[in-house]
Residue frames relative to the residue before (quaternion, step in Angstrom):
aa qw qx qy qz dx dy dz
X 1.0000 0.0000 0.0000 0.0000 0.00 0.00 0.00
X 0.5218 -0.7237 0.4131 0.1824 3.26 -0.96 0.84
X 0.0049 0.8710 -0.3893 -0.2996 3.59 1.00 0.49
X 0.4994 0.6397 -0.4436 0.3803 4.06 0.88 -1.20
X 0.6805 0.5253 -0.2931 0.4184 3.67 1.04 -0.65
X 0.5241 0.7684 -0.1681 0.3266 3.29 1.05 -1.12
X 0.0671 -0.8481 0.5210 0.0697 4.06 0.09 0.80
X 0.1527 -0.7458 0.6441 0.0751 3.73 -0.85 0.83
X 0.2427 0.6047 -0.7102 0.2666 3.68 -0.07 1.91
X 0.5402 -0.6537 0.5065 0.1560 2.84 -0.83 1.95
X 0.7431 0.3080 -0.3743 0.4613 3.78 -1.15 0.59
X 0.6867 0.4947 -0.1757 0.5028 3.75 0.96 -1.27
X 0.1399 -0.7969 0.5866 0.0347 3.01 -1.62 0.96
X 0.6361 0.4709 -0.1706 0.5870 3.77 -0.36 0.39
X 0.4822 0.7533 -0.3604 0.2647 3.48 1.19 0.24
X 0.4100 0.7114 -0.5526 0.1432 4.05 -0.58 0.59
X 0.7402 -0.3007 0.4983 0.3367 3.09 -1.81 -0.24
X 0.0485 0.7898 -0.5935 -0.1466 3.74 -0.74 0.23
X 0.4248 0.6570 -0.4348 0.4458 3.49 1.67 0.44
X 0.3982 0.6018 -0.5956 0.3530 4.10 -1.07 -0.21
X 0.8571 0.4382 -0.2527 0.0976 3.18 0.17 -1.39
X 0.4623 -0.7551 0.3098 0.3467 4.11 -1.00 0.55
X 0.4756 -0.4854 0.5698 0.4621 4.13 -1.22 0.72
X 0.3693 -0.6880 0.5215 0.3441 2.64 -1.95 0.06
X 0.5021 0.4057 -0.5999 0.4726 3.13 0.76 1.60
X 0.8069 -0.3299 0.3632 0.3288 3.77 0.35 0.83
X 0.6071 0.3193 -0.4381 0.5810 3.56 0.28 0.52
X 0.4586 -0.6894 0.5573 0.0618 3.20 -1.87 0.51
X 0.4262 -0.7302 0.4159 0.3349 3.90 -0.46 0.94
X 0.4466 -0.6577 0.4593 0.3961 3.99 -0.45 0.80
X 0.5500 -0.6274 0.4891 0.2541 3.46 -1.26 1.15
X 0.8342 0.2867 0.0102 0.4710 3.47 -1.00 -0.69
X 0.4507 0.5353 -0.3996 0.5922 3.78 1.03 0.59
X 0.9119 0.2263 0.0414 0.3398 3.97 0.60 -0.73
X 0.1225 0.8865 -0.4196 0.1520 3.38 0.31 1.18
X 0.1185 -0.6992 0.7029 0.0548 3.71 -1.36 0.63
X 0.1453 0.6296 -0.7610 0.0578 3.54 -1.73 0.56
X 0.3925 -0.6348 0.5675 0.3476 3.22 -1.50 -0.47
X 0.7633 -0.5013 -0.0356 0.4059 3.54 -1.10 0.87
X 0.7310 -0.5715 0.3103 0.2067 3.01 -2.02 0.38
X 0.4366 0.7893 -0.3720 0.2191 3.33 1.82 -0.94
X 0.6634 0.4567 -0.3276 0.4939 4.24 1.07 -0.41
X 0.5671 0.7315 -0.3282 0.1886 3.37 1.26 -0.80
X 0.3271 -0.8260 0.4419 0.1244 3.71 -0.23 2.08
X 0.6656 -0.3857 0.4035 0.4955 3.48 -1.23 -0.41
X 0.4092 0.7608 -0.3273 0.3828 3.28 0.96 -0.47
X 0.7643 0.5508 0.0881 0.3236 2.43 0.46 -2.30
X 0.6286 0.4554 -0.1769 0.6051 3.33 1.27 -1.57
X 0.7747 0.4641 -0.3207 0.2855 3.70 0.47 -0.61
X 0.4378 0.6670 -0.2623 0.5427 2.96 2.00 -0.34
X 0.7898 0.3960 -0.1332 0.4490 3.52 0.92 -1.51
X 0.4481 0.5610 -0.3779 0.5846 3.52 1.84 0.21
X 0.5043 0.6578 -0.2334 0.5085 3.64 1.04 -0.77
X 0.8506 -0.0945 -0.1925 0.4802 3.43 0.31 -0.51
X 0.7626 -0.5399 0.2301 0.2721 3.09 0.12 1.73
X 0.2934 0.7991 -0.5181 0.0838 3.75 0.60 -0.18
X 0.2131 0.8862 -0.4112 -0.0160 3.48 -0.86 -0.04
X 0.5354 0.2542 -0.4725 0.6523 2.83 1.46 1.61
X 0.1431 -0.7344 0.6595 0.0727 3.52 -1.42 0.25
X 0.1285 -0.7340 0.6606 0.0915 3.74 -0.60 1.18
X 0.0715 -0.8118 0.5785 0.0344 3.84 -0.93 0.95
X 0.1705 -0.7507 0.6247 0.1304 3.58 0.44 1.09
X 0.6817 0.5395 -0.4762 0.1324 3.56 0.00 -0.09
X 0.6657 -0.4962 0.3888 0.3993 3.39 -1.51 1.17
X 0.4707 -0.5888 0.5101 0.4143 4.40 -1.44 0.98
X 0.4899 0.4622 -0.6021 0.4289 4.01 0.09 0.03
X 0.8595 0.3753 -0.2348 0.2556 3.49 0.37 -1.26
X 0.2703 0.7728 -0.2210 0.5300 3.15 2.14 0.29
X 0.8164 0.4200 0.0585 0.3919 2.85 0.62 -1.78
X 0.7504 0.3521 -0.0756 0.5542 3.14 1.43 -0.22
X 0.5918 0.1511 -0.1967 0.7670 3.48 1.91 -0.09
X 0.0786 -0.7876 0.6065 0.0754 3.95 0.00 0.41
X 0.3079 -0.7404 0.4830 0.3517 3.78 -0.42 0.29
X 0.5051 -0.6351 0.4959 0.3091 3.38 -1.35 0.48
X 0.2669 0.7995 -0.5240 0.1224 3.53 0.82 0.36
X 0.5211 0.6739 -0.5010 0.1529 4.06 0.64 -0.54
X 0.7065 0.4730 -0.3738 0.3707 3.87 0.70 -0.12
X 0.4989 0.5412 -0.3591 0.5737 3.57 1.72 -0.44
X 0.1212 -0.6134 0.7666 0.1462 3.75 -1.13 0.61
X 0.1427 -0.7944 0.4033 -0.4312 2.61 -1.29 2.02
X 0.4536 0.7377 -0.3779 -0.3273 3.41 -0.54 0.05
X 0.3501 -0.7489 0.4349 0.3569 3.60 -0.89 0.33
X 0.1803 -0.7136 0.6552 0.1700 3.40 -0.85 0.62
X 0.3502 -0.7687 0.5189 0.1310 3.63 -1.18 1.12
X 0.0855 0.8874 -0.4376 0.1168 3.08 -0.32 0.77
X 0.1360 -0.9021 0.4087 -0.0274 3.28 1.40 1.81
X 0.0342 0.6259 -0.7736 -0.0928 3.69 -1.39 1.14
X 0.1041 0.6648 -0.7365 -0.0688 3.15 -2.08 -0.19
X 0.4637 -0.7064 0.5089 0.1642 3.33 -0.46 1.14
X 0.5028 -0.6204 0.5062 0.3255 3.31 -0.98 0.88
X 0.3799 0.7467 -0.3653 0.4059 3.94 1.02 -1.23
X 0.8224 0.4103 -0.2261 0.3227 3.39 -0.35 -1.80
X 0.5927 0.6463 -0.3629 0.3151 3.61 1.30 -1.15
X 0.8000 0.3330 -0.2790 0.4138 3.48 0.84 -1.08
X 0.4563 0.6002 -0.5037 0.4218 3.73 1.52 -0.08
X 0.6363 0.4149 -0.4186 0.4977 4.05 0.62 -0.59
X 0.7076 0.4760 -0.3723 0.3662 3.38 0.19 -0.88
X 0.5838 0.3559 -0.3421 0.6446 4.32 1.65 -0.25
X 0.5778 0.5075 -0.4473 0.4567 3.83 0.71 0.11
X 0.5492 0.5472 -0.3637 0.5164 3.71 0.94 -1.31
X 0.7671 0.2934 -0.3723 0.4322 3.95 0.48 -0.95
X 0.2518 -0.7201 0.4533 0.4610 3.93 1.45 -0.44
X 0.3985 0.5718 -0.6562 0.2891 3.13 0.36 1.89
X 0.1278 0.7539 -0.5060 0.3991 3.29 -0.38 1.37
X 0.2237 0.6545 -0.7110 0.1267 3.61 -1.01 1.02
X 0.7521 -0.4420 0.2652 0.4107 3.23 -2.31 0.10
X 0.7032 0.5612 -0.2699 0.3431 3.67 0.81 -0.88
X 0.6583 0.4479 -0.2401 0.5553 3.53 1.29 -0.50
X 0.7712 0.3916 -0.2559 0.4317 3.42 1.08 0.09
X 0.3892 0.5754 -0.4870 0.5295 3.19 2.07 0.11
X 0.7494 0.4315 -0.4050 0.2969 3.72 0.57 -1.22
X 0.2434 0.8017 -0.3595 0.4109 3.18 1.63 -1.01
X 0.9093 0.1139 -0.0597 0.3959 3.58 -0.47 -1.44
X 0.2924 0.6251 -0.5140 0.5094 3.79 1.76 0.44
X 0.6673 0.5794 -0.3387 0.3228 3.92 0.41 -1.65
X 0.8255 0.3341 -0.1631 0.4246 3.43 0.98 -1.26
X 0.4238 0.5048 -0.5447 0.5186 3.37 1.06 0.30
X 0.7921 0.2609 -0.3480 0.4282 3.40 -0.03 -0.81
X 0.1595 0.6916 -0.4038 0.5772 3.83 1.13 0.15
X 0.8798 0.0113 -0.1416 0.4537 3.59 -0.40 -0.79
X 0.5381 0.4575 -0.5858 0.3975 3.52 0.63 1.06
X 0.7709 0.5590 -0.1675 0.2553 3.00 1.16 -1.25
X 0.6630 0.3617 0.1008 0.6476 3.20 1.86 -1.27
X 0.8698 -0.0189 -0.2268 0.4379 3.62 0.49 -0.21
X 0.0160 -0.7651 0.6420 -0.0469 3.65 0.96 1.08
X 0.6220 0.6776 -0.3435 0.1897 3.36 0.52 -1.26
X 0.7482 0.2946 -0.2754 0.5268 3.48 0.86 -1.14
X 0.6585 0.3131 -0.5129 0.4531 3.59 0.36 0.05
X 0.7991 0.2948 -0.4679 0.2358 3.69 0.18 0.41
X 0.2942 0.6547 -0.4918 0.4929 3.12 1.70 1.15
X 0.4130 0.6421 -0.2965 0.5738 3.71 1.76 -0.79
X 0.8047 0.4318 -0.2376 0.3311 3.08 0.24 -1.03
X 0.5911 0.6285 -0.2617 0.4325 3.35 1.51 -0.80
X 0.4672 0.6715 -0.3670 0.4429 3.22 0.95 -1.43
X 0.8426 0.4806 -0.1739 0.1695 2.56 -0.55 -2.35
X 0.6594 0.5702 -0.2237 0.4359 3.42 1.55 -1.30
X 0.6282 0.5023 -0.1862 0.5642 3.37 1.18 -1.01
X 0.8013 0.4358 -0.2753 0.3035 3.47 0.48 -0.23
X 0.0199 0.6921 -0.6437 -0.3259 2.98 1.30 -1.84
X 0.2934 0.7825 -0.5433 -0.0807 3.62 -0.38 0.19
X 0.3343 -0.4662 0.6707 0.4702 4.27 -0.86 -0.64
X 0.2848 0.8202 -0.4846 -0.1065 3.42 -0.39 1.34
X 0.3989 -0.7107 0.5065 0.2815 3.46 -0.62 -0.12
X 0.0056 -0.8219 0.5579 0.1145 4.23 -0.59 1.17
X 0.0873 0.8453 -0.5270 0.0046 3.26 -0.87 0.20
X 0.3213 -0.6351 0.6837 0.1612 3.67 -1.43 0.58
X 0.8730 -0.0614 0.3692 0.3128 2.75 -1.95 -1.45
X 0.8008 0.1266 0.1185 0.5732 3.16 0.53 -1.59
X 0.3492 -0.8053 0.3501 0.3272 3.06 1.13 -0.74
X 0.5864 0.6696 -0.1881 0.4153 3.10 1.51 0.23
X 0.6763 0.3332 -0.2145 0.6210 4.00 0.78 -0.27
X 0.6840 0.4708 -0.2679 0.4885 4.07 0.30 -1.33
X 0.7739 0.4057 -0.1960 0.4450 3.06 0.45 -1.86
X 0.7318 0.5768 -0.2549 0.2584 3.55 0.88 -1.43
X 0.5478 0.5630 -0.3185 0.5305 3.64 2.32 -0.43
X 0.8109 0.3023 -0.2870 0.4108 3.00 0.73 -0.62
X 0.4190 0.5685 -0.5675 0.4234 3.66 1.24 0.48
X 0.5368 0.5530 -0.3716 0.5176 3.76 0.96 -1.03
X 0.7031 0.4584 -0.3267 0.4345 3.68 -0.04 -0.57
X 0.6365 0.5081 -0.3649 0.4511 3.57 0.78 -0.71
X 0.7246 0.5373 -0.1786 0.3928 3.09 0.90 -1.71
X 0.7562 0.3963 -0.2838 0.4365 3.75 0.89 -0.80
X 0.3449 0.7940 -0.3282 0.3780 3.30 1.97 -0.13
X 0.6710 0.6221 0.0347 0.4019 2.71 1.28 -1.95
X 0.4419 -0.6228 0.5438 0.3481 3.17 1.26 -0.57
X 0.3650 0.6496 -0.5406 0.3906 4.25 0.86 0.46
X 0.5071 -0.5364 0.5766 0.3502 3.84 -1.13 1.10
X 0.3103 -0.6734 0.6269 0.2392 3.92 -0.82 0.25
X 0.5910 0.1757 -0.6448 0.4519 3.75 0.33 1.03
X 0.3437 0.4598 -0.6511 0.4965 4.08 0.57 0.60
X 0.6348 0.5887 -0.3995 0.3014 3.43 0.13 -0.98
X 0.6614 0.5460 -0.1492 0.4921 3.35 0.66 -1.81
X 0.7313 0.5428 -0.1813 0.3712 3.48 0.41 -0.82
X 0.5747 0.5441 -0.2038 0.5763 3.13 1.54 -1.19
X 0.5978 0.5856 -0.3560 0.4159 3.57 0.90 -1.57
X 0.7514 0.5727 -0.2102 0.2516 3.61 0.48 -1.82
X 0.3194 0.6042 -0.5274 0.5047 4.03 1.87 -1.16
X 0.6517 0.4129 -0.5908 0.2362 3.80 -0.87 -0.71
X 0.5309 0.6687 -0.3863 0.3489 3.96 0.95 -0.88
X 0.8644 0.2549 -0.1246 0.4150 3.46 0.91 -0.78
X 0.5398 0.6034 -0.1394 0.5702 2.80 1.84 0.17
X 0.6614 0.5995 -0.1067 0.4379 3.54 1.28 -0.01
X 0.1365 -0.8491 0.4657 0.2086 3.85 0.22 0.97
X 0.3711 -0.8657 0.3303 0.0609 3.45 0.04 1.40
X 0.7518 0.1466 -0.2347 0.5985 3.37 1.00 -0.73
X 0.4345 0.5241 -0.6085 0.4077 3.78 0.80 0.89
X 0.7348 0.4996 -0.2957 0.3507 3.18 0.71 -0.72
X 0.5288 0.6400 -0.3854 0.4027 3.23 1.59 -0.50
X 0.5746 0.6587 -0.1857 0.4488 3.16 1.07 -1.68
X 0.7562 0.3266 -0.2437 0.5120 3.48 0.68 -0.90
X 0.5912 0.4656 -0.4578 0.4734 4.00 0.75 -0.04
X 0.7765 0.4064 -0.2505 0.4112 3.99 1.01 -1.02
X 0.5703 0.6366 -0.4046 0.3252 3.59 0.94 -0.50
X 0.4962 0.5349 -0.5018 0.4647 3.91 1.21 -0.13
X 0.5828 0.6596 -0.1711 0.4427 3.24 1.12 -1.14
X 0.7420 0.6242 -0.2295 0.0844 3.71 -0.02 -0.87
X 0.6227 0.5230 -0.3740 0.4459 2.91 2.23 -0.07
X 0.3605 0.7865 -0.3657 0.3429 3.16 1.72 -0.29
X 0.3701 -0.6746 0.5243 0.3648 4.36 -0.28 0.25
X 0.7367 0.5631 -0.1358 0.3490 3.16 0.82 -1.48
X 0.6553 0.4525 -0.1933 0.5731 3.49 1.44 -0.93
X 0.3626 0.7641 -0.4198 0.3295 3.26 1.43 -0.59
X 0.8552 0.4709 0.0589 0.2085 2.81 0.43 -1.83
X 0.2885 0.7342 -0.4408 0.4284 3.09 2.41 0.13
X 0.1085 -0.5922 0.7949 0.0753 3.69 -1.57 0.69
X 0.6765 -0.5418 0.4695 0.1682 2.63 -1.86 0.99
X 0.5882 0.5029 -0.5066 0.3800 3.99 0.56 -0.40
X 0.7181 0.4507 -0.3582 0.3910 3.98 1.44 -0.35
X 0.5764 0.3694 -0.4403 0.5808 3.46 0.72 0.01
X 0.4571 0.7352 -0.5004 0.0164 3.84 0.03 -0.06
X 0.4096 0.7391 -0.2273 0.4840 2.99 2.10 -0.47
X 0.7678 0.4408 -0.1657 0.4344 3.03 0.80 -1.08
X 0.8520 0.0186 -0.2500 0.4596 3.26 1.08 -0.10
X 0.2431 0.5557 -0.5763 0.5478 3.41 0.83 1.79
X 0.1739 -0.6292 0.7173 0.2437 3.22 -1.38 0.39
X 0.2374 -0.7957 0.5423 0.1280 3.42 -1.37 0.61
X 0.4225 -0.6120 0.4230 0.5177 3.59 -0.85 0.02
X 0.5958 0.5549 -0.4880 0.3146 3.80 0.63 -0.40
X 0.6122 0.6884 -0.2195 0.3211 3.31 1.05 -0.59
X 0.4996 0.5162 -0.2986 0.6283 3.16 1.26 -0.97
X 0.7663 0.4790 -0.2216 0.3663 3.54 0.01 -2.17
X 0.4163 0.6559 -0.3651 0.5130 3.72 1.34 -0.25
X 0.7194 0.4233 -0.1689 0.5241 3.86 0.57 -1.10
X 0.6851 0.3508 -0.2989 0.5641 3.66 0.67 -0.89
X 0.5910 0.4080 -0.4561 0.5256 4.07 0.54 0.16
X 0.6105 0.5209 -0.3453 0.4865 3.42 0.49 -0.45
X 0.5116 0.6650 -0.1429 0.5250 3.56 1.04 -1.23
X 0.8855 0.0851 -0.1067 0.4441 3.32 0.53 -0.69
X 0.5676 0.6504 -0.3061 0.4015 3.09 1.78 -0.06
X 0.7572 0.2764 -0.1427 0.5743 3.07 1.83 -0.19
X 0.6965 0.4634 -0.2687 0.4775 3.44 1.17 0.21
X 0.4874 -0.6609 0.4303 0.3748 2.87 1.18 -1.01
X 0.7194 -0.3587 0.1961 0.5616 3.90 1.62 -0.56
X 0.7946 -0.3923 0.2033 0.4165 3.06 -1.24 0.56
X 0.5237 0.7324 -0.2095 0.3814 3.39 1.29 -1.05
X 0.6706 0.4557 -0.1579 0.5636 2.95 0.57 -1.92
X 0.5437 0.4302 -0.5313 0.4869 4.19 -0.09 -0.92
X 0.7022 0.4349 -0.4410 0.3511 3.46 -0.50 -1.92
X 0.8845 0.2605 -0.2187 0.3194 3.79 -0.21 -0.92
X 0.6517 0.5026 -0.3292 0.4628 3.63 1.04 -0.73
X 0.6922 0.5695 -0.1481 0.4179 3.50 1.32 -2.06
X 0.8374 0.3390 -0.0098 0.4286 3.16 0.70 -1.49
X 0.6243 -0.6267 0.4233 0.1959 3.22 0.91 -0.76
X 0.5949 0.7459 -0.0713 0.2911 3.01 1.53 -0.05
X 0.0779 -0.8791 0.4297 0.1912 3.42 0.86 0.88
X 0.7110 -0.3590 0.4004 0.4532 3.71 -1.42 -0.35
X 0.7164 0.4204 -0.2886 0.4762 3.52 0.75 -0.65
X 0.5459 0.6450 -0.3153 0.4319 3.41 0.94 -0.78
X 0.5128 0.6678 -0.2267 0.4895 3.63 1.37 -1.55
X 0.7552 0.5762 -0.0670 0.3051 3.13 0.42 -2.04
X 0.6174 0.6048 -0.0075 0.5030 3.52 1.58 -1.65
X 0.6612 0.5211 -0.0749 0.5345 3.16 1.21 -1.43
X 0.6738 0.3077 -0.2387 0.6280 3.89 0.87 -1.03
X 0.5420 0.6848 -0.3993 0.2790 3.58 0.43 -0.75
X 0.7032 0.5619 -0.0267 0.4348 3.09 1.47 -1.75
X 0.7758 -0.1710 0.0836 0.6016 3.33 0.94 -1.18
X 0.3572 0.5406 -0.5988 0.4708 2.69 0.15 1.96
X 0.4274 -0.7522 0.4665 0.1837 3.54 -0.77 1.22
């Protein structure tokens, strides 16, 4: 684990830096300029003073308004802004609806989470190249997050980074820190407990949802095949997918790039 990377914000899990890292022409991604966790809804005073500390002053929240609505972030003493910017894979709908019956194993939920990586090239380019707008228009120190922080947040860290001009196995690598960085059977607990009066759902174990709340490298590498299966390359996404022009590219490294 990378620790220099690593963010202590008391309440928050999944916290780090996603800056440090080198283009593959030799420059270096500005530190402290780029952050990722998962949500804010635990986040203590502690926590908030910590997240006042590094200067942030945007917040992307990819999460879906139920999940909003039910984990609100603590964000009201931090001037800020957050721009919402709600996905939910189509995929996930019919995995709950075989979980509600507690049908569910490890192999149908690896593919399960293949569907929505590629999902967010295919179907939700949009909000990450609204992301992308922001980000241009602002320059901000921002900070993205979901749920876990770890699939939503973790495409559209990759997207920054290869923006940037980051080798994509840096990329991959970066993606993977969530593994050690993730409170696994809280999160279980928190996917089955809607579930628990149910006999049948009862009876879910944790070795089948593990997919779901691991990131993998196939997953990630799932999106970049897609990526090229329909663009043509990384290139092609940035400008066709995302929105990105040559100058935009340019504007974007200029900023946080060392």
């Amino acid at each position: 684990m990378q620790t220099d990377r690593i963010l202590d914000i008391d309440g928050v899990s999944n916290a780090r830096d996603f800056g440090g890292y080198y283009t593959e022409d030799g420059r270096q991604v500005r530190w402290r300029k780029l952050f990722r966790t998962g949500h804010l809804s635990g986040l203590t005073e502690i926590g908030v003073r910590r997240l006042k500390e590094l200067n942030v002053n945007l917040v992307f929240d990819f999460r879906q308004r139920d999940e909003v609505a039910k984990y609100p972030s603590c964000l009201d003493a931090i001037e800020l802004t957050v721009a919402q910017l709600p996905i939910e894979p189509g995929s996930i709908l019919g995995f709950f609806r075989n979980l509600h019956h507690g049908e569910v194993n490890a192999e149908r939920t690896a593919r399960l989470m293949m569907d929505i990586y590629r999902e967010f090239v295919l179907e939700r380019n949009n909000r990450f190249a609204e992301m992308f707008r922001l980000i241009i228009r602002e320059k901000p120190r921002l900070l993205i997050h979901c749920a876990a922080g770890k699939d939503r947040t973790g495409f559209a860290a990759a997207m920054i980074l290869r923006a940037l001009g980051v080798p994509a196995e840096t990329v991959l690598e970066d993606y993977c820190l969530s593994n050690g960085l993730l409170p696994i059977e809280q999160e279980f607990e928190r996917i089955v407990t809607p579930f628990n009066n149910q006999r049948r759902a009862s009876e879910i174990k944790l070795e089948g949802l593990l997919p779901l709340l691991q990131v993998r490298r196939e997953y990630l590498l799932a999106a970049f095949d897609q990526i090229e299966h329909s663009y043509g390359d990384m290139a092609g996404f940035l400008n066709r997918g995302l929105g990105l022009s040559t100058a935009d590219l340019s504007e974007l490294r200029e900023y946080y790039l060392y």
